[in-house]
C-alpha positions in Angstrom: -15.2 -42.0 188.6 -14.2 -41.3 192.0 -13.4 -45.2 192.7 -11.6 -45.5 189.8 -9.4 -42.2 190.8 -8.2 -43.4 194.3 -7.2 -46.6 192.0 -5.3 -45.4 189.5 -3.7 -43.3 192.7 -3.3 -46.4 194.8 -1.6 -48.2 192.0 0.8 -45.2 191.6 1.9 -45.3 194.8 2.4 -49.3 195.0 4.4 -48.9 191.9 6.4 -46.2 193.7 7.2 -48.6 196.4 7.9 -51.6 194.1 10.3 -49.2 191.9 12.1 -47.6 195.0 11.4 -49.7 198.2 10.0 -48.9 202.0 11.1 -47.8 204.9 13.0 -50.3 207.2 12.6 -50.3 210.7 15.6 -50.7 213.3 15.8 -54.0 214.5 15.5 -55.4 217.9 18.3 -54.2 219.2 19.2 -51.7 216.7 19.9 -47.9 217.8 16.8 -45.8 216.9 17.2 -42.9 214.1 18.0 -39.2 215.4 15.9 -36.8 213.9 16.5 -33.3 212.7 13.0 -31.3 211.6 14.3 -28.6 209.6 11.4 -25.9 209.6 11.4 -23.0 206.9 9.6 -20.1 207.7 7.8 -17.8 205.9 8.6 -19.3 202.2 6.4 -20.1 199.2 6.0 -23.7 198.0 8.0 -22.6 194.8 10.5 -20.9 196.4 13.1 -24.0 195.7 15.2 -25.1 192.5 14.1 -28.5 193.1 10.3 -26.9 192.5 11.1 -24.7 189.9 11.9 -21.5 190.7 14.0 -19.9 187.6 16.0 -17.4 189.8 16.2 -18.6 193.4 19.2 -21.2 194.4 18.9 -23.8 196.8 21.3 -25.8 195.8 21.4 -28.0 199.4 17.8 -28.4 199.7 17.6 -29.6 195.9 20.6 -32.2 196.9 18.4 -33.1 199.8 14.9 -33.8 197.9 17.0 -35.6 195.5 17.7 -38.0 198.7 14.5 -37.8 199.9 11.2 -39.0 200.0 9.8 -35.9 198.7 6.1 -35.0 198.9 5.9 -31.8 196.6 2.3 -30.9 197.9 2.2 -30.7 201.3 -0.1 -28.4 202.9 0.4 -26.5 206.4 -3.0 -26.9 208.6 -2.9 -23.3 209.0 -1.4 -20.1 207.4 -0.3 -18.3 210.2 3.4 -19.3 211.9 2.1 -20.0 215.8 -0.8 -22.1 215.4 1.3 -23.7 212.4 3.7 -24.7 214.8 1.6 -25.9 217.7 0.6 -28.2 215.1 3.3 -29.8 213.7 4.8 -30.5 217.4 1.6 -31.6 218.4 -0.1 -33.2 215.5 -3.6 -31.5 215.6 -5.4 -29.2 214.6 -5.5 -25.8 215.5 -9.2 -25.9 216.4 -8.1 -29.3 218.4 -4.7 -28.0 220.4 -6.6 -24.5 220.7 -3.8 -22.1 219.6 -5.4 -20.3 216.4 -3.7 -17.6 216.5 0.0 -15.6 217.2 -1.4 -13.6 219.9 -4.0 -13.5 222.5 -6.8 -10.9 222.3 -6.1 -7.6 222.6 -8.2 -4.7 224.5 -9.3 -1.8 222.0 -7.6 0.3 224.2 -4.1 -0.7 223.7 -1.7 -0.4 220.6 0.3 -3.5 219.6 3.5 -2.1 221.2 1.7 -1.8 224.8 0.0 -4.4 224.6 3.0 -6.7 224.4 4.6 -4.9 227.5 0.7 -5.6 229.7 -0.2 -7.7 231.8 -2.9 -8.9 229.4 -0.7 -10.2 227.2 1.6 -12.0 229.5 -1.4 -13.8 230.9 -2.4 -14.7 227.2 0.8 -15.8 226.6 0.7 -18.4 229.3 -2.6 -19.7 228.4 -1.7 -20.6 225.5 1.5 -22.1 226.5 -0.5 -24.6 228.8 -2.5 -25.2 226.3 0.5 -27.0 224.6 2.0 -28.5 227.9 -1.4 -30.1 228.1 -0.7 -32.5 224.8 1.5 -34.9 224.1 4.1 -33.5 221.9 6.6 -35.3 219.7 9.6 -34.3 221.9 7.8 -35.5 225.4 7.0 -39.0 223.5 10.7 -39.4 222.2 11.6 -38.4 225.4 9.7 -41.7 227.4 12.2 -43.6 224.5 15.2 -42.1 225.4 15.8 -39.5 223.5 17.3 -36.1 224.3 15.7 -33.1 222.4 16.5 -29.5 221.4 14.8 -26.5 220.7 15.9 -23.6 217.9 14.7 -20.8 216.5 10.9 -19.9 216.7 8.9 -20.9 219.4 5.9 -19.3 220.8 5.1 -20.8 223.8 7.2 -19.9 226.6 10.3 -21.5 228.0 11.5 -24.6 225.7 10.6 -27.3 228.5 7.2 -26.6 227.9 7.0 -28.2 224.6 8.8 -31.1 226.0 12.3 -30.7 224.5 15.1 -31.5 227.1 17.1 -28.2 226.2 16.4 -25.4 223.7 17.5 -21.8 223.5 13.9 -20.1 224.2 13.3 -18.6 227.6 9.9 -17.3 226.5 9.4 -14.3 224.6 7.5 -13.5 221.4 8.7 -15.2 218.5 12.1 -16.5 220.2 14.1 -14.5 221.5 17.9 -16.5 222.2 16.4 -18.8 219.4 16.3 -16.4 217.0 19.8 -15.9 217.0 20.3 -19.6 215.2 21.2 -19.7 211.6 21.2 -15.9 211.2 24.1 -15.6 214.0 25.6 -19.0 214.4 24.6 -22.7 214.5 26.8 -23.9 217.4 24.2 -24.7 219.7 22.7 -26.9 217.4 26.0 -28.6 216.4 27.2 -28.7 220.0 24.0 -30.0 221.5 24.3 -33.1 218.4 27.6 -33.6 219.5 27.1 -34.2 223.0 24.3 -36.5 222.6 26.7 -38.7 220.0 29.3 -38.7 223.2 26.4 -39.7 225.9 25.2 -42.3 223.4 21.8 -40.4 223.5 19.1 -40.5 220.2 18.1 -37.1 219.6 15.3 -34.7 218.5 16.6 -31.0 216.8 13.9 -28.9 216.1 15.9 -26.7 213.5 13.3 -23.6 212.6 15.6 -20.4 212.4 13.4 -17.4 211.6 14.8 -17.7 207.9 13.4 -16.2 205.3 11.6 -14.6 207.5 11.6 -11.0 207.6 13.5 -8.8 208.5 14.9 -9.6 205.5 18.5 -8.9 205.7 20.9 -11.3 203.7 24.5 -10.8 203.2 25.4 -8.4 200.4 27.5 -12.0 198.7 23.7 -12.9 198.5 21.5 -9.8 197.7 23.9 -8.9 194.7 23.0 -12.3 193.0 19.9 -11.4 193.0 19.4 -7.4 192.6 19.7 -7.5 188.6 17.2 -10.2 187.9 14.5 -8.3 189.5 13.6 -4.3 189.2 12.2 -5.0 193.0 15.1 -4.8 196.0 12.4 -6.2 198.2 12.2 -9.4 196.2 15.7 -9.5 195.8 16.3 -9.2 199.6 13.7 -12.1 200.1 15.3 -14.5 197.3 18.9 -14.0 199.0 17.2 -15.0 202.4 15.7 -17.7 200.9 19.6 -19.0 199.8 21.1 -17.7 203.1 18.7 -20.6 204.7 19.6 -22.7 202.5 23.3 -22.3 202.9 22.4 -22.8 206.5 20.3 -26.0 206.2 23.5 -27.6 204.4 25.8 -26.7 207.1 23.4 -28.7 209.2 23.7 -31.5 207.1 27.6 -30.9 206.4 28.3 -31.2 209.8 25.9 -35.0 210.1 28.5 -36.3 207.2 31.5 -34.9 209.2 30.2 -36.7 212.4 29.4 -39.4 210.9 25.8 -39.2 212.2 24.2 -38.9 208.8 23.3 -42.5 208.1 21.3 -42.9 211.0 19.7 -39.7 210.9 15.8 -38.8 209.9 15.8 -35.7 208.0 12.6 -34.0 207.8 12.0 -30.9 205.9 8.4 -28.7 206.0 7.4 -24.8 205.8 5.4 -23.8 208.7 3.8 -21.1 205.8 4.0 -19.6 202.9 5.0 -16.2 202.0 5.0 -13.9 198.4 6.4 -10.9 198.8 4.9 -7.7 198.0 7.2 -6.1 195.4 6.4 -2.1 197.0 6.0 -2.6 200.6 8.1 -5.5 201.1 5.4 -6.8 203.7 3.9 -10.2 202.5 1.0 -10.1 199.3 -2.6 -10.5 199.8 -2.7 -14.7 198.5 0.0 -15.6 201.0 0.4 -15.6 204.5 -2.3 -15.4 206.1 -4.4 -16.6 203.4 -6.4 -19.8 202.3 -4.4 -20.1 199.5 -2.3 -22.2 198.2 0.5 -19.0 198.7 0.3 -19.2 202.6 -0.7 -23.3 203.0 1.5 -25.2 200.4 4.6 -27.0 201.2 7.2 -29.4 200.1 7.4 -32.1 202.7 10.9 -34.4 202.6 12.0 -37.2 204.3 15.4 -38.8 204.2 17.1 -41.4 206.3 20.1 -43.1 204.3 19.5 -47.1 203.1 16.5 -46.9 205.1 14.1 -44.4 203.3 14.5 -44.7 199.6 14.5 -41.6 197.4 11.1 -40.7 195.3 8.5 -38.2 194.9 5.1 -38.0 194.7 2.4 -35.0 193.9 -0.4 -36.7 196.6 -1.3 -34.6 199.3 0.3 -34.8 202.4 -0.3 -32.3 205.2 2.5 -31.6 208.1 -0.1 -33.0 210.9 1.5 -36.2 209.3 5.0 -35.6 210.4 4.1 -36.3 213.7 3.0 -40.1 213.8 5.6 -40.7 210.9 8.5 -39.4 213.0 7.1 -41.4 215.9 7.1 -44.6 213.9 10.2 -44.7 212.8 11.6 -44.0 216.2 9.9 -47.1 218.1 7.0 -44.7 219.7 3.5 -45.3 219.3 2.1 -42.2 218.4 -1.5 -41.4 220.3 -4.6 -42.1 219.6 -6.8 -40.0 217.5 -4.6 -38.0 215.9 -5.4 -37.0 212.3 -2.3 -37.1 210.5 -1.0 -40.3 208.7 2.3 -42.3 208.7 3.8 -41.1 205.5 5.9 -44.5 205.5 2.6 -46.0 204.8 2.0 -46.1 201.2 -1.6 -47.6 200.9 -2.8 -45.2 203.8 -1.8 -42.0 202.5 -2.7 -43.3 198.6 -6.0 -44.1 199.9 -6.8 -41.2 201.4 -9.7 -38.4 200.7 -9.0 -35.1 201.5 -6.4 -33.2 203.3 -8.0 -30.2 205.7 -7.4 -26.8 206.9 -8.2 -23.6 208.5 -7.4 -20.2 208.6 -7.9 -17.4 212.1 -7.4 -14.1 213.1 -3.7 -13.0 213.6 -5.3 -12.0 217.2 -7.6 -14.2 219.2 -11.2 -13.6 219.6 -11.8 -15.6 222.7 -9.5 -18.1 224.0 -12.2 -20.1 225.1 -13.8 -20.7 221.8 -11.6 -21.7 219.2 -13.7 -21.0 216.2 -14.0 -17.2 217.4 -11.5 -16.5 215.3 -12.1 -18.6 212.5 -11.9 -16.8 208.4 -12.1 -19.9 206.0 -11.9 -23.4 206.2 -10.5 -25.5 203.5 -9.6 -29.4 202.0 -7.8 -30.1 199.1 -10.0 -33.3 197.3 -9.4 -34.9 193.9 -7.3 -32.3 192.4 -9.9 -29.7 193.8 -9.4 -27.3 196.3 -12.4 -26.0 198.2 -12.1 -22.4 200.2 -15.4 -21.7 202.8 -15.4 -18.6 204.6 -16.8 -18.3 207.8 -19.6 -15.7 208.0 -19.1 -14.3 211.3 -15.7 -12.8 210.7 -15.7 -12.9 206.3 -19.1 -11.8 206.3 -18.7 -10.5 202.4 -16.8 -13.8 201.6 -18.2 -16.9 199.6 -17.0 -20.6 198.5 -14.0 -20.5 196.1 -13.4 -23.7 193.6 -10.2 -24.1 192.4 -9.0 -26.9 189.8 -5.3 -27.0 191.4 -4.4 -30.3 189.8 -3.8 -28.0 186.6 -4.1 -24.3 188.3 -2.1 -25.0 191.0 -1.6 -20.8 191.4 -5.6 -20.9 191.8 -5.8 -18.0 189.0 -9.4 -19.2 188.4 -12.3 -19.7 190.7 -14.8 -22.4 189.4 -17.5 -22.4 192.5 -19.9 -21.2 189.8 -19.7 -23.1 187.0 -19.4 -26.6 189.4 -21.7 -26.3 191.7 -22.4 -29.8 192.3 -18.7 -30.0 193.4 -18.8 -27.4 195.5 -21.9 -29.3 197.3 -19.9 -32.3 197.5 -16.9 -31.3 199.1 -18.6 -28.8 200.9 -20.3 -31.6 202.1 -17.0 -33.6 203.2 -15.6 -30.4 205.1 -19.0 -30.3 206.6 -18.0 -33.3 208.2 -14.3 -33.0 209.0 -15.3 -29.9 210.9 -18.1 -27.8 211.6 -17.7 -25.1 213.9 
């Protein structure tokens, strides 16, 4: 049965490339792509029109999967925004790239508040960071083929050059700080920086990841009064109207590529670094969500357009964002590096053929930046239509394997481990050997 699965999936996926067509490479000669990697943050897989959501409108990002190659189960490696992120610019995991968590460890002594003024933390901070300027990132690899890069919105790991990117707007605190000011305040360094490549002749890399819907949640009243009579909670309402506030902000983004005239050779890549339901009382985010192993904190749409080039489809195989990486070095003439795990989505067969798509969840806090799997609370793979959830013992010591059936539960409203337990054994058996910490 489990031959005859991948073949009827194989066979989907051909079909999808006979019925739509491939990606076509620039030839010799021919100017490579830019790319803009448009990253949500903090929003549930079925927060979109284009997924089905009955109240929120996202009118721009519907138009754009409706260009796209759009893979409308994409999982994030990781359910928490920092380690998230260090993996989609590097393409590992975080148990490979070693940043598992948003901060470093912090001394029983101290609250949260003084411990982000210490010492401690600042020397955290920079481990972490080298960690990073360690790898090979996507913007340093575009970089050695001409392209100029820019960095917006959140990024964790000290001042933009550290991640590779050419010019950015983050000097090196928590979260951001100058790049949190994109999207929510203004998008003019984004556009200007776009422009300026165009005039120097320059490719380039925007890495567009405003901290939108994020909280605070704080949209325009235009917005919130859309939404505060379809729900009896203002905290959902306020989270909906961020949702379209990003939105809006996405398709000025793209507005201004058709005005430029940059749009047809542009790569547009769309991804979530998490999910996020929100709490309807406390406005904070709900127990299955961020943070989580489920579905609510992992799952993703993942879109790709690039005019004439990549044609317009969508498919429900799993996909993970670790794939971004060696896609979006593909298409712009780079070989990506060896060993990493993700797949060129441009690759039909590859991705049709292949198993299981992994994850793992840590501790908002490090344990020990030394060990990786210190922190680690559940590790996870999506298989078959199956999704398998493993705690790990030292820090879920009252946890046990979950079994969903997502393929038709995709909300995971009903564990299975006990009445399959020859499927939990098997997959088990396949995260065994993914990862074993």
């Amino acid at each position: 049965m489990l031959y005859r699965f991948h073949f009827i999936q194989v066979c989907r996926w051909l079909l999808l490339v006979l019925l739509f067509g491939m990606l076509s490479l620039p030839g010799q000669g021919a100017a490579p792509p830019n790319i803009l990697l448009i990253v949500s943050d903090d929003q549930a897989w079925a927060d979109y029109g284009f997924m089905g959501h009955p109240h929120i409108r996202t009118p721009r990002l519907d138009r754009l999967a409706a260009e796209s190659l759009c893979f409308s189960r994409g999982y994030a490696p990781a359910s928490l925004c920092c380690p998230s992120l260090a993996s989609l610019i590097t393409g590992r995991y975080p148990h490979e790239h070693r940043v598992v968590c948003n901060d470093p460890p912090r001394p029983a002594r101290m609250g949260a508040s003084e411990f982000y003024a210490s010492l401690e933390y600042q020397a955290g901070r920079e481990r972490l960071a080298g960690f990073i300027e360690a790898l090979p990132t996507l913007p340093r690899l575009l970089q050695s083929r001409g392209y100029v890069s820019f960095q917006s919105g959140k990024w964790w790991q000290g001042d933009f050059s550290r991640g590779g990117f050419t010019a950015g707007m983050t000097k090196g605190s928590r979260h951001g700080d100058e790049g949190l000011k994109i999207g929510r305040e203004t998008l003019a360094p984004v556009t200007g920086f776009m422009d300026q490549a165009q005039r120097d002749g320059k490719p380039w890399l925007v890495w567009y990841a405003p901290m939108m819907p994020h909280d605070p949640h704080t949209p325009p009243e235009r917005l919130l009064a859309k939404y505060r009579g379809l729900t009896h909670s203002l905290p959902v309402a306020k989270y909906w109207a961020m949702v379209e506030w990003f939105d809006e902000t996405c398709g000025q983004l793209l507005d201004h590529l058709e005005r430029t005239g940059a749009a047809t050779n542009t790569v547009v890549a769309y991804v979530t670094d998490n999910g996020w339901i929100t709490d309807p009382v406390t406005g904070r985010f709900a127990a299955r969500s961020k943070q989580s192993p489920y579905d609510g904190g992992l799952r993703t749409p993942i879109l790709l357009r690039w005019p004439g080039k990549i044609a317009p489809g969508r498919t429900e195989q799993p996909v993970s964002s670790l794939d971004l990486m060696p896609t979006l070095l593909r298409v712009a003439g780079a070989t990506p590096p060896a060993g990493l795990p993700g797949l060129d989505l441009l690759d039909a067969a590859a991705v049709a053929q292949r198993e299981a798509v992994f994850g793992e969840c840590f501790t908002h806090d490090a344990v020990d930046l030394d060990r990786p799997a210190s922190g680690l609370r559940w590790r996870w793979l999506v298989s078959d239509g199956w999704k398998l959830i493993v705690p790990h013992a030292p820090n879920e010591p009252a946890g046990r394997p979950e079994l969903y059936r997502i393929a038709t539960d995709p909300f995971e409203a009903t564990d299975l481990a006990a009445r399959e337990p020859a499927q939990v054994q098997r997959l088990r058996a396949r995260l065994d050997q993914w990862w074993q910490p």
